[in-house]
KOLKOLGU-92883 format. One line per 2 residues: number of its first residue (from 1); their letters; for each residue x, y, z of N, C-alpha, C, O, CB. Coordinates in steps of 0.05 Angstrom, whole numbers, always signed. Glycine has a CB too. Layout:
N
NUM	A	X,Y,Z,X,Y,Z,X,Y,Z,X,Y,Z,X,Y,Z | ...
END
This chain:
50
1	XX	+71,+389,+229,+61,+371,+250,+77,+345,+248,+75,+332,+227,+30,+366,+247 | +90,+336,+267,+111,+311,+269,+101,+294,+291,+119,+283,+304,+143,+319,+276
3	XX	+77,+289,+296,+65,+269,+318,+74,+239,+309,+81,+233,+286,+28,+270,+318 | +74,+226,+325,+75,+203,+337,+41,+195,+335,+25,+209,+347,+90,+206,+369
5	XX	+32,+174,+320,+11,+171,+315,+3,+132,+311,+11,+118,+293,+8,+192,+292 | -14,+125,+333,-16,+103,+334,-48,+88,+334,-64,+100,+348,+1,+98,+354
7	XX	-56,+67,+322,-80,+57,+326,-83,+45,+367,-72,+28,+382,-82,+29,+299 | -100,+62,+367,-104,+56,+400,-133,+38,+404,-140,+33,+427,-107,+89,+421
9	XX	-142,+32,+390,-172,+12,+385,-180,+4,+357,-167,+13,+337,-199,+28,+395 | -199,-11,+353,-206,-30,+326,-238,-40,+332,-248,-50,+353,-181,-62,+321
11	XX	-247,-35,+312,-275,-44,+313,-285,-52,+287,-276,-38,+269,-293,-23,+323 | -299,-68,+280,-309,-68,+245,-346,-84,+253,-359,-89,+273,-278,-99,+215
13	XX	-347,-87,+234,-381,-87,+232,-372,-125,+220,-349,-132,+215,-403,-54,+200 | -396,-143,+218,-392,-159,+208,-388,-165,+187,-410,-154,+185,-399,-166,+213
15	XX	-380,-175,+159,-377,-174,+126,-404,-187,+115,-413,-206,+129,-348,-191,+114 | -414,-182,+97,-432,-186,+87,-458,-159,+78,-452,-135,+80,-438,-206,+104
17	XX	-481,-168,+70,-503,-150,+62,-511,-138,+83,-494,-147,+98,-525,-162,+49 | -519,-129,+92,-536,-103,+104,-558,-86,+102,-562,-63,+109,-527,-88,+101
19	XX	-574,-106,+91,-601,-91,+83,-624,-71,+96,-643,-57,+89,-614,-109,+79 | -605,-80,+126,-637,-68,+141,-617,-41,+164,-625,-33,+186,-661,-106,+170
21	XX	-589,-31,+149,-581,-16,+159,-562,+0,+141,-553,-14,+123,-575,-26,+179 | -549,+35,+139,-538,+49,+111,-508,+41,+124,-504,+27,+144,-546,+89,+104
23	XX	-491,+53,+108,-469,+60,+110,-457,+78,+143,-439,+72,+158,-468,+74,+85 | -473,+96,+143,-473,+109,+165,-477,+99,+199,-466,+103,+220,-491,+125,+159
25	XX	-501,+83,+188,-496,+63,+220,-482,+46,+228,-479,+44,+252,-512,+50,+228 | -468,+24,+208,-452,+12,+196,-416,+24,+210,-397,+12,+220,-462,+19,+163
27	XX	-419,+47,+206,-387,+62,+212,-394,+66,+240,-381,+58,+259,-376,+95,+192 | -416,+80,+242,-416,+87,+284,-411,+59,+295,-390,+60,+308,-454,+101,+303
29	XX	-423,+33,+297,-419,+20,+295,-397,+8,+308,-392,-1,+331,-422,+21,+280 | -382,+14,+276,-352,-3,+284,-331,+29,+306,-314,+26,+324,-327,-15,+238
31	XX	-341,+50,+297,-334,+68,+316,-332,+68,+352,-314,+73,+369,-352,+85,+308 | -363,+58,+353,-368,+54,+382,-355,+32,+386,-350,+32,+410,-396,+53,+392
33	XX	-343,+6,+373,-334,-15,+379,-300,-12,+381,-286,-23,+398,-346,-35,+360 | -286,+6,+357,-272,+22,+370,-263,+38,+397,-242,+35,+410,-275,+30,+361
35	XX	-279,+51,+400,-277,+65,+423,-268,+50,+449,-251,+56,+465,-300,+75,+427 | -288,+26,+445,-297,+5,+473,-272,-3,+481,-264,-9,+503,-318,-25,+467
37	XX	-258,-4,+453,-229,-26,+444,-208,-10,+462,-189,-21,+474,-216,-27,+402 | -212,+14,+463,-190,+31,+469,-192,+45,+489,-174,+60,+497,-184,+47,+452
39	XX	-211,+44,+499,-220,+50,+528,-219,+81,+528,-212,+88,+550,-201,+36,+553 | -223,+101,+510,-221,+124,+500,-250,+135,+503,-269,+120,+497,-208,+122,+473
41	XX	-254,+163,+511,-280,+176,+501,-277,+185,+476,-256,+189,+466,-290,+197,+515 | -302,+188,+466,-299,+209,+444,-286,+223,+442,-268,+225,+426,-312,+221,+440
43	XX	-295,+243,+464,-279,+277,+467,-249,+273,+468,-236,+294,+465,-287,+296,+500 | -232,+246,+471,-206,+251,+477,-196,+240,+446,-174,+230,+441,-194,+233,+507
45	XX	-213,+244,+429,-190,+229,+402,-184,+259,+385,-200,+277,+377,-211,+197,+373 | -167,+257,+383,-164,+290,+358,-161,+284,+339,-156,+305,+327,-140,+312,+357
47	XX	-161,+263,+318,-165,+261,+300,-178,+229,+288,-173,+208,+300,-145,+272,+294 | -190,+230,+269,-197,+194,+263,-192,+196,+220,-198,+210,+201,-250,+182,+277
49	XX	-188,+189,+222,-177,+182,+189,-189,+148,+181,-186,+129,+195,-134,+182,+187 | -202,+149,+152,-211,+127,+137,-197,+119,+121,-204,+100,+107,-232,+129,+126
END
């Protein structure tokens, strides 16, 4: 596989504690804020890497 592979959006959560939310909501989150960034659906990303 020789793709051409580029960040097409960016999202992050704010820094600090988090008490009243896990890890997991935390990532959708910056996911959906992603998304927003990139004007992308879900269904059109084929891959996402951490």
């Amino acid at each position: 596989m020789n793709e051409s592979v580029w960040p097409a959006g960016v999202g992050m959560t704010p820094f600090g504690l988090h008490e009243d939310r896990d890890v997991s909501e935390l990532a959708r989150a910056a996911i959906d804020e992603a998304l927003r960034d990139s004007g992308l659906e879900h269904a059109q990303v084929k891959a996402a890497r951490r």
